[in-house]
N, C-alpha and C positions, 0 to 999 in steps of 0.2 A: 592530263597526259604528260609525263615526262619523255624529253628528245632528247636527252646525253647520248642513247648508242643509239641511234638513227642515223642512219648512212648520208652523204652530202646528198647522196639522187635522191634519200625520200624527204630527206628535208627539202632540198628544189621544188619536189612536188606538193608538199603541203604550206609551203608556200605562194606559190603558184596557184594550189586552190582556194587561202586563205583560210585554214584550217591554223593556222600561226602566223604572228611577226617576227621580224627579223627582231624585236627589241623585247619580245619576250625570249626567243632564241638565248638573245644573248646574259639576258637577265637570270637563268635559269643556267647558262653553261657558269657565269661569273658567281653566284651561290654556291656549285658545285666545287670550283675551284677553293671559295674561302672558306669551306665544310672540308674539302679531304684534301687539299693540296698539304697541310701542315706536315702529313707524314710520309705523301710521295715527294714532294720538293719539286716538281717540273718545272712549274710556271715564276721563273725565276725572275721575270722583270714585265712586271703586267701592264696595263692601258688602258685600265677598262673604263676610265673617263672617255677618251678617244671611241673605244670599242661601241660603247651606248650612242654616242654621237651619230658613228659610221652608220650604225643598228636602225637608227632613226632615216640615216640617209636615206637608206635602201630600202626601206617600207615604202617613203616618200614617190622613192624611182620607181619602184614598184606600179605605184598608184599610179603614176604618168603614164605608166607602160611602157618603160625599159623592161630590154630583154638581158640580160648577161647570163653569164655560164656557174659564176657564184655569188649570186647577188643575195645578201643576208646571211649567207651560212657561215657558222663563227670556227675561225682558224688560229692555229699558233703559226709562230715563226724560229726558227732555230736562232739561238740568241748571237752567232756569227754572220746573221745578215744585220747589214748596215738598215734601220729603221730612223728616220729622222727625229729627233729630239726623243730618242732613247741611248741607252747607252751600248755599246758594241764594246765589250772587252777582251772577248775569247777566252773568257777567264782567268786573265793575267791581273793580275794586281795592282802592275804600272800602270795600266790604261782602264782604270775602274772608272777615272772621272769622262772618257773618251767622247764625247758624242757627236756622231756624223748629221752633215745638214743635207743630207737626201737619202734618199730610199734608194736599197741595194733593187736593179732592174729587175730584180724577182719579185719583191714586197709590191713594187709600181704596176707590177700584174696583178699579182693576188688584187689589188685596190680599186685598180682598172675593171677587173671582172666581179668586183664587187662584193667582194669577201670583208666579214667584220675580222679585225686582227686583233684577238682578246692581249696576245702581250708576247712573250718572245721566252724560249724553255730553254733548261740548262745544258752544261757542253763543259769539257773535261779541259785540264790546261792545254791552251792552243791547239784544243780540238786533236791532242796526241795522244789519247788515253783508248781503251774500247769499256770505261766506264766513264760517267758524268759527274764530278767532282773538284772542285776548285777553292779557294780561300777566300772567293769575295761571294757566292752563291752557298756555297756547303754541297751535301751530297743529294743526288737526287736518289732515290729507292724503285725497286722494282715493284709495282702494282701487285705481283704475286705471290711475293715474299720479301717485306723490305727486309730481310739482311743480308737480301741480292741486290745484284746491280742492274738497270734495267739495257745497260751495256754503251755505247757510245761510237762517234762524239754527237750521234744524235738522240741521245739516250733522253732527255729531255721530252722530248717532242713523242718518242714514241709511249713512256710512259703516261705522257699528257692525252695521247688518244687511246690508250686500253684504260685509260682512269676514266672515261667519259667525258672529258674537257673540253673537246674541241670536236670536230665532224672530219678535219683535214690539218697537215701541218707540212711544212717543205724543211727539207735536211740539207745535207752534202754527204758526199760517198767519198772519200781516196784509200780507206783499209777496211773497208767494210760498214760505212761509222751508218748508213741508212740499213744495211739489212741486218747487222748483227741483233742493234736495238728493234729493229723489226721482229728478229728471230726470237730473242732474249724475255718478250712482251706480247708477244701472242697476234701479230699484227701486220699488214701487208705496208711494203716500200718495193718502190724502181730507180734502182739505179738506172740512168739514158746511157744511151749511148757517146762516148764520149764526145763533147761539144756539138751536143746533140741542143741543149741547154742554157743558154746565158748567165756567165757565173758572177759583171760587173757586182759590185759592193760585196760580194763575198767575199773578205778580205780582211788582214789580221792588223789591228788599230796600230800606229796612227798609218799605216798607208793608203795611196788616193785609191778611188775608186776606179781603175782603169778597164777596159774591158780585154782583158788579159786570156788569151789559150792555155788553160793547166793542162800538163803532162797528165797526170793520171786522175787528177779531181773533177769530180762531177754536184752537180745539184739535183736534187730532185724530190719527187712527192711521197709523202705517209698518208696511210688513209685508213682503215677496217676492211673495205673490202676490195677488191681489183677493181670494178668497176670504176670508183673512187677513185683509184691511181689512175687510169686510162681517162676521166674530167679533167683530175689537177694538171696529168701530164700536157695536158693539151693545152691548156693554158701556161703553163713553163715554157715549152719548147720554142725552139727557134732562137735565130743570131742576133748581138746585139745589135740596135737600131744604131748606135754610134759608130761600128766599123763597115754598116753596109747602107746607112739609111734610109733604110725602108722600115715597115711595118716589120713586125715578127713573126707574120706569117709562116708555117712551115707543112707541106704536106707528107705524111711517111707513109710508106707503104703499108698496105693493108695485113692484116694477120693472114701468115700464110694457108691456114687453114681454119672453118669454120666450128668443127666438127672432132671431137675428141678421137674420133677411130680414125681419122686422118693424118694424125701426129705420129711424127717418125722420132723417136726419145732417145738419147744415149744416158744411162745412170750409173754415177760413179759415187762408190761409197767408200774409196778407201784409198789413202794416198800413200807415196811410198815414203814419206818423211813422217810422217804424224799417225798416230791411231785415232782411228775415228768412234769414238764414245758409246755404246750401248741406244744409249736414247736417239741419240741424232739417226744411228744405221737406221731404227726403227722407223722413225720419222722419213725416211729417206726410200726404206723399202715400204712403209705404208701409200707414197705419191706411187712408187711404181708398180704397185699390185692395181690401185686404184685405175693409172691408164691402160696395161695390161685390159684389166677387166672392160674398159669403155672401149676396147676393140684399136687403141696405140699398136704401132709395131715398137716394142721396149729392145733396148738391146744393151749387155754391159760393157762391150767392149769392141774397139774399132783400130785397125791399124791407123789411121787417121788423127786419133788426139794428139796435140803438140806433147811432147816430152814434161809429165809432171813437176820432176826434179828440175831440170833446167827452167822451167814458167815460175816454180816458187823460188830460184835461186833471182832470174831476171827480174822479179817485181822486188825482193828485198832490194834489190842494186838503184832501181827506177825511184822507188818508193825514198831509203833512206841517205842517198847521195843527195835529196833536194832537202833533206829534213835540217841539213845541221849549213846553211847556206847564211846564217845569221847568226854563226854561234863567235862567239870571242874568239879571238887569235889566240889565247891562251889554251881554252880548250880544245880548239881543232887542234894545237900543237900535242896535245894532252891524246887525243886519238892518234894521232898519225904514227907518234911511241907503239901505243898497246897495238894499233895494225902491224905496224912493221915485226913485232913480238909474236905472230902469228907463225905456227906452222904451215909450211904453202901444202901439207895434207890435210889442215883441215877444211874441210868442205861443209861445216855445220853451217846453217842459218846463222846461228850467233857470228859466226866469224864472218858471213857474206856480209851481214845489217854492218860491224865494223870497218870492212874493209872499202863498203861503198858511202860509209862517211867521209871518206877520203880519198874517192875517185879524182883522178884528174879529168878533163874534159874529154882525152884519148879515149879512156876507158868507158866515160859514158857514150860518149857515139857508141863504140864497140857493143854495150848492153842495147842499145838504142837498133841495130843493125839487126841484131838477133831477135829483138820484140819485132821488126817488123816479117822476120821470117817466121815467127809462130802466126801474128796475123796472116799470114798465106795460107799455114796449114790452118786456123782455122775458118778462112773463107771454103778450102777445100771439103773439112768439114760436112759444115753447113751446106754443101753442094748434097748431101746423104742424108743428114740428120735434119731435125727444125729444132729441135731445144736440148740442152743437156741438163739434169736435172742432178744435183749435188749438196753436201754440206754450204753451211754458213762459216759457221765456225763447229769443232767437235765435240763441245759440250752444251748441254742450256747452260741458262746464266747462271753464272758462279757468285761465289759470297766476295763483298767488298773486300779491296786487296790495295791499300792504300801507302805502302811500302814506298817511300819516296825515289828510292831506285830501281825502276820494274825491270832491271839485270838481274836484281836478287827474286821476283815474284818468279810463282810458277803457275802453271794450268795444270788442275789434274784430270784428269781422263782415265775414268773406270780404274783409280789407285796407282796411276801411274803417272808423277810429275814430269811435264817437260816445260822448255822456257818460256816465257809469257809472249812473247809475238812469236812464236810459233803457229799460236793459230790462226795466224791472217793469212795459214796458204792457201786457203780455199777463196776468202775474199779478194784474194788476188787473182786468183783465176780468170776471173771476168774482169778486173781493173788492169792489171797489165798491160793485157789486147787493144782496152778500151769498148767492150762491148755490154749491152744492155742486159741486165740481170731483174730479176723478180724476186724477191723474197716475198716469201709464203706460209701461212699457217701450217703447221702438217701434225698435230694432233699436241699430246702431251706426254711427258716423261712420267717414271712407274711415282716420281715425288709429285706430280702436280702441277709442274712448270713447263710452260709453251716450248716448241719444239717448234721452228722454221725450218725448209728448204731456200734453195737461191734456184729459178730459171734460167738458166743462160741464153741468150737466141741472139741470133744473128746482126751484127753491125749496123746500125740505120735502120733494123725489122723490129725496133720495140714494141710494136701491137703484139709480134709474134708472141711474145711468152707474157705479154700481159692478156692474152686472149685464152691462152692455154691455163693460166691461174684462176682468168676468171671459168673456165671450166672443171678444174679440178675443186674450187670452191662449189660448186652446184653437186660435185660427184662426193666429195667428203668434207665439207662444211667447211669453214672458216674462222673467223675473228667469235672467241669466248667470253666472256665481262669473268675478271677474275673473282677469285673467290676462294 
């Protein structure tokens, strides 16, 4: 019997009956890997000496009668968590030889619950790409077309579970890098709720591993199906033990409703900055015909939503004011020219992502002041609504774009180029805020290739729209093995 797409839960449970070991498991994912990784490129820095070891452990604990939540079932890691005696480079060249002497407090979970860690997948330079490509890994390919991308900077990880590699894999989110590649690959991710999550050792070589509050970065789980996300998430969540010392116990509130005709939905398929692509609308009205139909109250439009334009102007400011915080004094002095060269009419994207290279401190409170008045309206919101349901990004995955200046790259959208981070305004939506997002299967494009939605739901309610995905997966299916 082959278990590549066997979900974490039914592995637990054949397990648990003794129908498998944890060291066939793993013997059978690790053949997988050195049969078809040659042309997806995921698993960019493997273990699988360690991984048979763990594999062994856990049959062992097994036998004893340990109980844990992932005891045997074989996992990746995003190759920007710190793993001890691997190597952590974020894809940078300087820090190829880098290796940290402790496990980032996420891997210390995954281990903890007893998860085999086959090895750690690929991630785009310094994790600032929405595709997985670097100089010391190469490129990683989309499962469904490699002369796509399977998108990033978690692109690694999700091509390694729609390739069958793994049963689970943990990413990071700050522009979309967990759902885009979720989107891009056919495959479920949740972004948490912001510091919802412990992000220690996620962190760009050589700095310590501190247990540090990010602005708008998050950690979180990949899997095949929701249910999968709603295990791993449980094991993720919670504060680090260093700044509270305690256990990382965390209890969240329950999904606010059981029951698909219970869900009160708002769906948005069109933003006022960007056209939203053929495939994805589809994709987007395929979830909402589907809740419609399970007896959802659907609705497209509320006086309620925070202001699109201004959410996508404030996350460009939030997002690329922290990006250039290490760049040489030469080239900050090099932006601060081309900002100042700025017409104060222009209002594009391109000119905000400029000009917030070069914020001064004044101006980031200022963006900082206005993010927390969109969190109001959308607690008010969610006072109406339980989930909004939207784009990922406005296209499937697009062909490798490997242009060293992605100023000159574009994204086309149904023959219409516009500029390549443009389309983070929908991942931003949910990152901005700070609130918990789902990406989701939602069918396939007229070419063949996975089509994701993103859940939005409520602050701290992350069962919510992970309970609502796992319901729209029972009403119109889920995770496909490419082909």
């Amino acid at each position: 019997m082959e278990w590549s797409f066997r979900t974490a839960e039914e592995l637990a449970a054949a397990l648990r009956a003794g129908e498998v070991t944890s060291a066939e498991l793993t013997d059978e994912a690790i053949a997988r890997i050195e049969r078809d990784d040659k042309v997806i490129n995921a698993i960019c820095v493997p273990d699988f000496d360690r991984a048979r070891a763990a594999a062994r452990g856990a049959d062992q604990a097994r036998a004893r009668g340990e109980v844990r939540p992932l005891l045997g079932i074989p996992v990746t890691v995003k190759e920007s968590y710190n793993m001890a005696g691997l190597p952590t480079t974020w894809g940078m060249p300087a820090h190829r030889d880098y290796v940290p002497a402790e496990d980032a407090v996420q891997v210390a979970r995954l281990k903890a619950a007893g998860a085999v860690v086959l090895g750690k997948t690929n991630v785009p330079l310094g994790l600032q790409d929405i595709q997985s490509f670097n100089e010391i890994y190469g490129t990683t390919n989309n499962p469904w077309d490699h002369d796509r991308t399977p998108g990033g900077s978690s692109g690694g990880s999700a091509a390694a579970l729609a390739s069958g590699f793994c049963a689970l894999s943990i990413g990071s989110d700050l522009a979309g890098s967990l759902r885009t590649p979720a989107h891009f690959c056919g495959i479920y991710a949740h972004k948490p709720t912001l510091g919802l999550a412990a992000t220690r050792g996620m962190v760009a070589p050589p700095a310590p591993p501190l247990p540090v509050d990010f602005d708008l970065a998050v950690v979180g789980p990949m899997a095949r199906t929701a249910r999968d996300l709603a295990l791993l998430l449980d094991v993720m969540a919670g504060p680090d033990p260093l700044t509270l010392g305690v256990a990382h116990d965390v209890t969240l509130p329950p999904a606010r409703h059981e029951r698909l005709g219970d869900f009160r939905v708002l769906v948005l398929d069109e933003h006022p900055l960007l056209a939203t692509g053929f495939a994805v609308r589809a994709g987007v009205n395929r979830v909402a015909d589907a809740l419609a139909d399970g007896g959802a109250r659907v609705e497209r439009h509320t006086a309620l939503l925070p202001d699109l334009t201004e959410a996508a102007t404030l996350y460009t400011q939030l997002l690329f004011s922290g990006s250039v915080a290490r760049f040489p004094v030469e080239a900050y002095e090099q932006l601060r020219t081309r900002a100042a060269g700025l017409s104060a009419d222009d209002r594009s994207l391109d000119a905000a992502r400029l000009r917030a290279m070069v914020f001064s401190h004044r101006d980031w409170i200022e963006a900082n002041n206005h993010r927390e008045l969109h969190r109001h309206g959308w607690r008010q919101l969610f006072a109406e609504f339980d989930a909004v349901v939207c784009p990922i990004t406005p296209t499937p995955a697009f062909g490798h774009d490997h242009n060293p200046d992605p100023r000159e790259r574009r994204i086309d959208i149904d023959g219409v180029e516009y500029p390549y981070f443009d389309q983070l305004v929908w991942a931003g939506l949910a990152t901005m805020p700070g609130l918990p997002a789902t990406a989701i299967p939602a069918g396939r494009s007229p070419d063949g290739l996975p089509v994701g939605v993103q859940l939005i739901g409520p602050m701290f309610e992350d069962r919510t729209p992970l309970r609502l995905a796992e319901l729209l997966e029972q009403k119109i299916g889920g995770f496909q093995t490419p082909r």
